[in-house]
C-alpha positions as CSV (number, residue, x, y, z in Angstrom):
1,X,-9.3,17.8,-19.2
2,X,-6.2,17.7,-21.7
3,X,-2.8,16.6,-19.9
4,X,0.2,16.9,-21.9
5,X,4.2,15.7,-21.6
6,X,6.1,13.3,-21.3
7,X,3.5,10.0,-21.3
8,X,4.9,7.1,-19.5
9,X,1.4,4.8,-20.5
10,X,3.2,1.3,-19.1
11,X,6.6,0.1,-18.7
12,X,6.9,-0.6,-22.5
13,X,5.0,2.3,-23.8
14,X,6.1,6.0,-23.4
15,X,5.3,9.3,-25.5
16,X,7.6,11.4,-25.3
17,X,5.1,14.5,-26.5
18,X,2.2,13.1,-25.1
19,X,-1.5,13.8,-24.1
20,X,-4.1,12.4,-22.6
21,X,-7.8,13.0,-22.6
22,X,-9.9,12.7,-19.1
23,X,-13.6,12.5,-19.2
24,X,-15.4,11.3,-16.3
25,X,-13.7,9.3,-14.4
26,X,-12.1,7.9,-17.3
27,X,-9.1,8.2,-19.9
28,X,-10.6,9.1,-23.4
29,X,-7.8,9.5,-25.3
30,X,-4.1,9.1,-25.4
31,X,-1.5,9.7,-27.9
32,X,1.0,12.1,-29.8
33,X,0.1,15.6,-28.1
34,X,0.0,17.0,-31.6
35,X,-3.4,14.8,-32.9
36,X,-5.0,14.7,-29.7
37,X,-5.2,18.6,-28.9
38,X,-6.3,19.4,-32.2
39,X,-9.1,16.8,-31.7
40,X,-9.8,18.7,-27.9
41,X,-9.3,22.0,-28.8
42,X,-11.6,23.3,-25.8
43,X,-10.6,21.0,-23.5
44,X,-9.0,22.8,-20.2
45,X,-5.6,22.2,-20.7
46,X,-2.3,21.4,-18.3
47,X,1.2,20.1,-18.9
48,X,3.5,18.6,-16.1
49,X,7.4,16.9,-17.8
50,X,6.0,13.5,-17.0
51,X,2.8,11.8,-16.7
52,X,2.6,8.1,-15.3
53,X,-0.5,5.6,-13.7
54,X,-1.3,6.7,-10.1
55,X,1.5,4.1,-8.4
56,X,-0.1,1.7,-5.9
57,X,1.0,0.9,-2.5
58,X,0.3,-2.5,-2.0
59,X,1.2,-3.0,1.6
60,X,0.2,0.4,3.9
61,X,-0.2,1.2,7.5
62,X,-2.4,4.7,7.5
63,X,-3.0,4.8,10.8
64,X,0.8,4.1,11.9
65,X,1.6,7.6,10.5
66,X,1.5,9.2,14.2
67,X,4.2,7.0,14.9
68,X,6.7,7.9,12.6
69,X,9.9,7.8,14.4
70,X,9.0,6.4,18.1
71,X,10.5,2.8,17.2
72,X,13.4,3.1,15.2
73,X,16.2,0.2,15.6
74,X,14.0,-2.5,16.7
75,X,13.4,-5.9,15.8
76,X,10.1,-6.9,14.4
77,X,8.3,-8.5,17.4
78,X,10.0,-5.7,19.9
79,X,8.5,-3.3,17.3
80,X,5.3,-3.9,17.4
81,X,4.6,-5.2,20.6
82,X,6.9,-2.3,23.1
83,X,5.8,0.4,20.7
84,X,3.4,0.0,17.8
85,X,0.5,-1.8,19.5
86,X,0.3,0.6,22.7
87,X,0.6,3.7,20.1
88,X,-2.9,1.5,18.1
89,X,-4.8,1.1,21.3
90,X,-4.2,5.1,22.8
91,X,-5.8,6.5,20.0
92,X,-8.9,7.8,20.4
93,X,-11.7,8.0,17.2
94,X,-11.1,11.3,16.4
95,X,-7.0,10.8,16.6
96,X,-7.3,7.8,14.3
97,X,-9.3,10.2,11.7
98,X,-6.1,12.5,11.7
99,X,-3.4,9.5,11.5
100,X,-5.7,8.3,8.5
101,X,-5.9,11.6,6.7
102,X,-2.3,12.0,7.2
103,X,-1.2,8.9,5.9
104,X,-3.7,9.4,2.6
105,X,-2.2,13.0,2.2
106,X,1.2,12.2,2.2
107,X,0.6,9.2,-0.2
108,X,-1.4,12.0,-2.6
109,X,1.4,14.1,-2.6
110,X,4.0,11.5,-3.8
111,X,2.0,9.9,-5.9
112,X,0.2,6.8,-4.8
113,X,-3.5,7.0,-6.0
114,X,-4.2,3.4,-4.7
115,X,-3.6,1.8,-1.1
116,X,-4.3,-1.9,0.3
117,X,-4.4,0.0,3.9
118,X,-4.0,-2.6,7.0
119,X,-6.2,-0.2,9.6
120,X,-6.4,-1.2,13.2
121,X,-8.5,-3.0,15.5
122,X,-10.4,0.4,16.4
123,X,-12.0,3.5,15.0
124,X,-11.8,1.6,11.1
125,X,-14.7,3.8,10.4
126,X,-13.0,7.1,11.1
127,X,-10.3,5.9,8.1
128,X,-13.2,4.5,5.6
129,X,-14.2,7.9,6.2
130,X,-11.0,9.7,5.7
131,X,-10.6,7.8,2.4
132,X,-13.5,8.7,1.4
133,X,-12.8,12.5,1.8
134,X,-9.8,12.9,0.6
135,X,-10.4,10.8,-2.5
136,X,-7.9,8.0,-2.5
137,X,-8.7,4.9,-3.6
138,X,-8.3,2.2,-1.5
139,X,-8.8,-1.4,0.0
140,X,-9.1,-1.0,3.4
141,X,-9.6,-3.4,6.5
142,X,-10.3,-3.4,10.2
143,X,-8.0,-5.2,11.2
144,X,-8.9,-8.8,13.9
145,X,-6.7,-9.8,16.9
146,X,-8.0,-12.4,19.2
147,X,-4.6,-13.8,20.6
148,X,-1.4,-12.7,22.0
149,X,-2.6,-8.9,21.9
150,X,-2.5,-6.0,24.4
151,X,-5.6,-6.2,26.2
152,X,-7.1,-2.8,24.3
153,X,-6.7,-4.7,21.0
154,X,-7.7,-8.1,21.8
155,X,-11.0,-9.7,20.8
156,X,-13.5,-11.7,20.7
157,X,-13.5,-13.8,17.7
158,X,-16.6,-14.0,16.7
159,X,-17.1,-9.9,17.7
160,X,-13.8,-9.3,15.3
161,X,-15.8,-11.3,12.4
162,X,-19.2,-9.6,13.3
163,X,-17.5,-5.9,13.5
164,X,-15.7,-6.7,10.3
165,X,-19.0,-7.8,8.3
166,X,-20.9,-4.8,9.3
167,X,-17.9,-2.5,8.1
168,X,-18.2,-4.7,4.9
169,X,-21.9,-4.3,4.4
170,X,-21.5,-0.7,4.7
171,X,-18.2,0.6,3.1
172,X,-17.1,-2.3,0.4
173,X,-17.5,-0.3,-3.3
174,X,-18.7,2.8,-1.1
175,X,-17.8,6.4,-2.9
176,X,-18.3,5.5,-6.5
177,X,-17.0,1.8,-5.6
178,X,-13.3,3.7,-5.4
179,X,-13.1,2.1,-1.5
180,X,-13.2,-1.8,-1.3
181,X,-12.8,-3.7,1.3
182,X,-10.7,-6.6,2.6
183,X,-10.9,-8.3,5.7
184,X,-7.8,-7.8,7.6
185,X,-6.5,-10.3,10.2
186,X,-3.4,-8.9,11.4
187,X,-1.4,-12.6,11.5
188,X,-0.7,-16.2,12.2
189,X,1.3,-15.3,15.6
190,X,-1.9,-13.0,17.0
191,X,-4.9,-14.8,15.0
192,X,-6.9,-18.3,16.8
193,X,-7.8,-21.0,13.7
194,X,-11.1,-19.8,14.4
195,X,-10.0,-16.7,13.0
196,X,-8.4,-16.9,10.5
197,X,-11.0,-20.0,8.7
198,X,-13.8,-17.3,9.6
199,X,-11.7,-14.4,7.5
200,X,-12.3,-16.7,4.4
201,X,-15.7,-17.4,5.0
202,X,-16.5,-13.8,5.3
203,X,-14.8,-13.3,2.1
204,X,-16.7,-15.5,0.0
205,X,-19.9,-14.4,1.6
206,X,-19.2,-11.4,-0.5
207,X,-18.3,-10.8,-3.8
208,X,-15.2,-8.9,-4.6
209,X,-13.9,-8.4,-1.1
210,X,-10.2,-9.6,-0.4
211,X,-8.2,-10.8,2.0
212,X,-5.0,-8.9,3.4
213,X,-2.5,-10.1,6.3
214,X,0.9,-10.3,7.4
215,X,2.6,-13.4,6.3
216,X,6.8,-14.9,7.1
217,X,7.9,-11.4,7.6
218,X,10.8,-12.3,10.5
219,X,11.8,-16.0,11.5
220,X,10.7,-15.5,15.5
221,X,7.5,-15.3,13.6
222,X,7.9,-18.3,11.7
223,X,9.2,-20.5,15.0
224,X,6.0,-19.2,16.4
225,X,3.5,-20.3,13.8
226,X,5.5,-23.6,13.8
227,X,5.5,-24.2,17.7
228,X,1.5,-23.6,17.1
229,X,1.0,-25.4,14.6
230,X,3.8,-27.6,13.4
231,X,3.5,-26.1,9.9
232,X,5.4,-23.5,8.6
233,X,3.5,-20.3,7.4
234,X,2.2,-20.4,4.3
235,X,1.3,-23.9,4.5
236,X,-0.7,-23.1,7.8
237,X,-2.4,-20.2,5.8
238,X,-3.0,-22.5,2.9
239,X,-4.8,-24.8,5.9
240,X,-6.7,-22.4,6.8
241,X,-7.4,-20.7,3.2
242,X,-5.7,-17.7,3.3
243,X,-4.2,-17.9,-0.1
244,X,-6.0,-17.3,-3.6
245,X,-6.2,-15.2,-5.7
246,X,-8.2,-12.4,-3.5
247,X,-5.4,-13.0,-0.9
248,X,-2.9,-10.3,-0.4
249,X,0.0,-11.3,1.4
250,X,2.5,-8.8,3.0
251,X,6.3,-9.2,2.7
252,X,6.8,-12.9,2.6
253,X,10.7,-13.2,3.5
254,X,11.3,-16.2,4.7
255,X,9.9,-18.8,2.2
256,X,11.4,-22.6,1.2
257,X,10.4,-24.0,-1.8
258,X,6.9,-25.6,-1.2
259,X,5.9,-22.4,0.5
260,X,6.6,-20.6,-3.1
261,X,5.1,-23.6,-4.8
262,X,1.8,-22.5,-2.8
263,X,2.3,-19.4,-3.8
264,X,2.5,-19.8,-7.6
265,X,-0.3,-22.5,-8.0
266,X,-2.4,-20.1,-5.9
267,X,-1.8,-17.2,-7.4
268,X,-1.7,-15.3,-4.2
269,X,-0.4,-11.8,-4.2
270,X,2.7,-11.0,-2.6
271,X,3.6,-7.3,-1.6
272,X,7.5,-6.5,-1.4
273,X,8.3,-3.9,0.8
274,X,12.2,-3.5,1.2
275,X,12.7,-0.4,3.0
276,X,10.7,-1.7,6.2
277,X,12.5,-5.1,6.0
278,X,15.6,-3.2,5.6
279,X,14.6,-1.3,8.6
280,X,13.5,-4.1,10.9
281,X,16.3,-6.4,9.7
282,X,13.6,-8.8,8.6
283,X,15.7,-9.9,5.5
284,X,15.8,-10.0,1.6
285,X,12.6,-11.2,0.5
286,X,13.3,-13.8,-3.1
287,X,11.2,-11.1,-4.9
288,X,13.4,-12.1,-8.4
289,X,12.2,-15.6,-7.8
290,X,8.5,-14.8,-7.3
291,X,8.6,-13.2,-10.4
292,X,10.3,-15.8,-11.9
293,X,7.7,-18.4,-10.7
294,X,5.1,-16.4,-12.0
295,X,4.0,-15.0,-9.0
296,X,2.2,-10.8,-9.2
297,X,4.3,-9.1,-6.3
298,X,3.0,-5.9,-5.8
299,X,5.0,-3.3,-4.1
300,X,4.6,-1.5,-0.2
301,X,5.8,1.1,1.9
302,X,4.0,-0.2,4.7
303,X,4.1,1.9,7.7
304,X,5.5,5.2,8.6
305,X,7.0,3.7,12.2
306,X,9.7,1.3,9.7
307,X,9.9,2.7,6.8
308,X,10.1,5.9,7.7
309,X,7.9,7.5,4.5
310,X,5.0,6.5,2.2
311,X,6.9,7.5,-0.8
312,X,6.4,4.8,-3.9
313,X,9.7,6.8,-5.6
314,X,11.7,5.5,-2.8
315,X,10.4,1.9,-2.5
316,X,11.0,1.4,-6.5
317,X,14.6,2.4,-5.9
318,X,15.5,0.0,-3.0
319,X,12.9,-2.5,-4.5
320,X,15.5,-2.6,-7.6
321,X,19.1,-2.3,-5.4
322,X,17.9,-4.9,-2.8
323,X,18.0,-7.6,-5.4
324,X,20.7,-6.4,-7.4
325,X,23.2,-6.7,-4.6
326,X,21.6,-9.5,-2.2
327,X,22.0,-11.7,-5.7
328,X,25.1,-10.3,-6.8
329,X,23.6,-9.3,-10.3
330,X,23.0,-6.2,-12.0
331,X,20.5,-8.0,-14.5
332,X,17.5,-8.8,-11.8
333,X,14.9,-6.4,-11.5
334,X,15.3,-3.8,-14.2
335,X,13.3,-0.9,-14.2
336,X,10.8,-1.8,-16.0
337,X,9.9,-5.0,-13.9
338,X,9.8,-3.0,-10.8
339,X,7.5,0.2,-12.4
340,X,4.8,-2.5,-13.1
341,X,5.5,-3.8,-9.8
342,X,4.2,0.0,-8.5
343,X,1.3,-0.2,-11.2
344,X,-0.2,-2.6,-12.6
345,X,0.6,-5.6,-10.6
346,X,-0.4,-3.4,-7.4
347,X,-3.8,-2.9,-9.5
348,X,-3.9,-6.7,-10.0
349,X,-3.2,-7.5,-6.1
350,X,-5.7,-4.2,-5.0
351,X,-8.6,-6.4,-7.6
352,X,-9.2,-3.0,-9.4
353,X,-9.4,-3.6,-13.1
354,X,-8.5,-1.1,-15.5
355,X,-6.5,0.4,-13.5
356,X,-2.2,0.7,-13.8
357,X,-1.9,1.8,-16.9
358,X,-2.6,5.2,-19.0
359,X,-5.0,3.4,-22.0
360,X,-8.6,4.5,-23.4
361,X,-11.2,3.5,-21.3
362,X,-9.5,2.5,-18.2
363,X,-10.2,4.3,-14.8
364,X,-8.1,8.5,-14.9
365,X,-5.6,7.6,-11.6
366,X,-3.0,9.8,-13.4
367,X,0.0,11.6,-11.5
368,X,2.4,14.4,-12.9
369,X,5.6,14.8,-12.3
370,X,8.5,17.7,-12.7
371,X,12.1,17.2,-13.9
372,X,13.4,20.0,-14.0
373,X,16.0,19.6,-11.2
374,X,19.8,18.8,-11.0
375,X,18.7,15.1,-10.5
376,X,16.6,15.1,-13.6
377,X,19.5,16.8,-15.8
378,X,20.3,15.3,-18.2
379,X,17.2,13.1,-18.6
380,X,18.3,10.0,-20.7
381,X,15.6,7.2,-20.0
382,X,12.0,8.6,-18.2
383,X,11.3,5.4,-16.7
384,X,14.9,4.6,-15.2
385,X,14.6,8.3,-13.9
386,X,11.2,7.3,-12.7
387,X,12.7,4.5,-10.7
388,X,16.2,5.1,-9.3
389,X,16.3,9.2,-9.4
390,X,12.9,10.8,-8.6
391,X,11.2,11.5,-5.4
392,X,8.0,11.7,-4.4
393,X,7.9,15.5,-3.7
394,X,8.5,15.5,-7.6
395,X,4.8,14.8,-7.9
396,X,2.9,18.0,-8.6
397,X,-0.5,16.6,-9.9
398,X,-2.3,13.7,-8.9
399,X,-5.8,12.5,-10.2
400,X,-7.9,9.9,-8.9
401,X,-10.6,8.3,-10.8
402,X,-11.2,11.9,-13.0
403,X,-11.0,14.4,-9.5
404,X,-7.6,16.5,-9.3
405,X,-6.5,15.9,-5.4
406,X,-3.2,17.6,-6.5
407,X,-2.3,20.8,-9.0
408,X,0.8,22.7,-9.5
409,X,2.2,21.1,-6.2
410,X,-0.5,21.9,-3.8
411,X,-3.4,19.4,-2.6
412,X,-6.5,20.7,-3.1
413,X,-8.6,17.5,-2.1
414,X,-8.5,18.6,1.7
415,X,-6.1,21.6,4.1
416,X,-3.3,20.1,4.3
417,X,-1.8,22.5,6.4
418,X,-4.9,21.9,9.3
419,X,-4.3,18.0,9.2
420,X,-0.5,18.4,9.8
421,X,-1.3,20.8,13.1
422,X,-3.6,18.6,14.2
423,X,-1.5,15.4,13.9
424,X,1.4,17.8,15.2
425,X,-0.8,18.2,18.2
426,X,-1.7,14.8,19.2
427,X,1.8,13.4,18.2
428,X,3.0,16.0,21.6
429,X,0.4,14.7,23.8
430,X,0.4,11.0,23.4
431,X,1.8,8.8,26.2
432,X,4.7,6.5,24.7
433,X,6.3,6.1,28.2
434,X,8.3,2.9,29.1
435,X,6.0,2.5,31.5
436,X,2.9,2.4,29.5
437,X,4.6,-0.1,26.9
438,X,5.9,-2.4,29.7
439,X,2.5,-2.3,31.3
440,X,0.8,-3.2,27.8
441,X,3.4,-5.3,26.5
442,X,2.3,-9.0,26.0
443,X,4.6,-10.3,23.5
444,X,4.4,-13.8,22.3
């Protein structure tokens, strides 16, 4: 396939007429639209304004996507336990299939080819599965829960670890190795010692698998891990080694300096994700210092129920303002930092290689974008357009790994239209009563 316009290859690299060859699930060829389709003349040809890497959600919550809207204007620890929890543990396998396929098909239309997906403590088959229909590529994880947990999520620790290893054995590099897996203990506050020590050894039992958590998101959390322990976060998840570099570490807010000091000499991943700590009142993660230190932050929607959308557009925007104004400085986090943020530091954190950039030879996660719109008018700099102006229903084409999930605007990788009915249908019949959440809630 020959793809031509606008060719935003990295965040120092664009083309302005651009093409780029796809063969396999590879890139061929990219360059000056000119040389490269007289070298393809036969190749099946389409043109979209822009073309950029598939952008990479570091930090995602599929299965939340049923709950988009039942939990607004909560604090974290309210949030999860009163609403997000109870919503986990009432859905059945086949509802969980439907919150998975939603979440993947609104992250295919705006553009995110790539999720680390943070599942649940149930029905993690059903969304391997989903991923693996759909075509997105992914890291995904059942997630573990053995303390402080509504009584439908908790588990026995050594059952979490056992359930986790067979999902492993049978779904880590399944569908042409474009689903991975990473074991997935939810946190500190509702994870034993036992745990979380067991989430490393089952990672190094096996070769490329990850780990992905929750880590110093909100500071009730923190005084938690610190009345338990009598260490402060990342130092207890240093204890118990759950930092590295196959560890994935979701928002990390509240840090002091040795906890970034971990961090760096590490080189554990952190993912920034600014609308859902916007949301939740969490707080301004030191993302400009991270990078500063060295450290590859990714970048995260994370879940439907505080965020409220899985589009990467958005996140790169508020990623960028957050800083600006929390450090008073127009200078931190120019476009171009957070665009690599989105790509290829998201590849980095995900442990795909090849992958975040358009260059020969590296995996074809390509997405195509329109500008013809008043926002897009006049059109200056792509890749500042790219991160403060566009949206995600901009996207009109997205490929992953060589298959076209999206052309002209319309998904073609599964109905669409049938998985929004569905999760329409169960989103009217679930129970979200005050009196189911009370009778669940077990908060720490």
């Amino acid at each position: 396939m020959l793809l031509t316009g606008t060719v935003v290859a990295d965040s120092n690299t664009v083309i302005d007429d651009g093409a780029i060859v796809v063969s396999g699930s590879r890139i061929e060829a990219v360059g000056e639209q000119s040389a490269i389709a007289a070298q393809y003349p036969d190749h099946e040809h389409q043109s979209y304004d822009v073309l950029l890497p598939g952008l990479v959600g570091g930090h995602i919550h599929s299965v939340q996507s049923l709950g988009r809207g039942i939990a607004d204007d909560t604090e974290l620890l309210d949030w999860l336990f009163d609403y997000i929890l109870p919503m986990e543990a009432s859905l059945s396998a086949s509802e969980m299939e439907i919150a998975a396929k939603l979440g993947y098909l609104e992250m295919i239309e705006s553009g995110t080819t790539t999720c680390v997906d943070h599942l649940s403590v149930a029905h993690a088959e059903e969304a391997f599965e989903a991923a693996g229909e759909i075509g997105i590529r992914g890291v995904l994880g059942k997630v573990m829960m053995d303390q402080r947990s509504p009584d439908e999520l908790l588990e026995d620790t050594q059952a979490a670890l056992d359930e986790s290893e067979r999902l492993i054995q049978r779904y880590h590099g399944s569908f042409d190795d474009r689903i991975r897996y990473a074991v997935t203990p939810r946190f500190a506050v509702s994870c034993t010692e036992e745990c979380l020590r067991g989430a490393r050894e089952l990672a190094d039992a096996y070769d490329g698998v990850r780990i992905h958590t929750h880590a110093s998101e909100n500071q009730s959390e923190i005084e938690t891990v610190k009345e338990d322990t009598g260490m402060r976060n990342i130092h207890w998840l240093d204890e118990v080694g759950l930092t590295g570099e196959d560890v994935v570490l979701a928002h990390c807010v509240w840090t002091d300096e040795s906890e970034r000091e971990v961090l760096a000499e590490t080189g554990t991943h952190v993912t920034h994700c600014p609308s859902s700590n916007m949301k939740l009142a969490s707080g301004v993660a030191p993302i400009w210092d991270y990078l500063d230190r060295g450290i590859n932050v990714a970048l995260g929607n994370d879940g439907p129920p505080c965020n409220n959308t899985l589009d990467p557009f958005t996140e790169m925007r508020q990623a960028s303002l957050l800083q600006k104004v929390d450090q008073l400085d127009p200078t931190v986090t120019p476009a171009g930092d957070i665009f690599e943020m989105a790509t290829l530091n998201g590849a980095k954190a995900a442990g795909f290689e090849e992958l975040g950039a358009i260059r020969e030879g590296w995996r074809a996660d390509i997405v195509g974008l329109s500008t013809d719109l008043t926002r897009g008018t006049p059109l200056h700099d792509v890749l500042s357009h790219l991160v403060f102006a566009a949206h995600g229903d901009d996207v009109r084409f997205t490929m992953v790994d060589g298959t076209v999930l999206q052309e002209d605007g319309e998904v073609t990788a599964i109905d669409a239209d049938a998985v929004r009915r569905e999760a329409s249908a169960i989103g009217l019949d679930m129970d979200l009563t005050e009196e189911r959440r009370s009778a669940q809630q077990q908060k720490p």
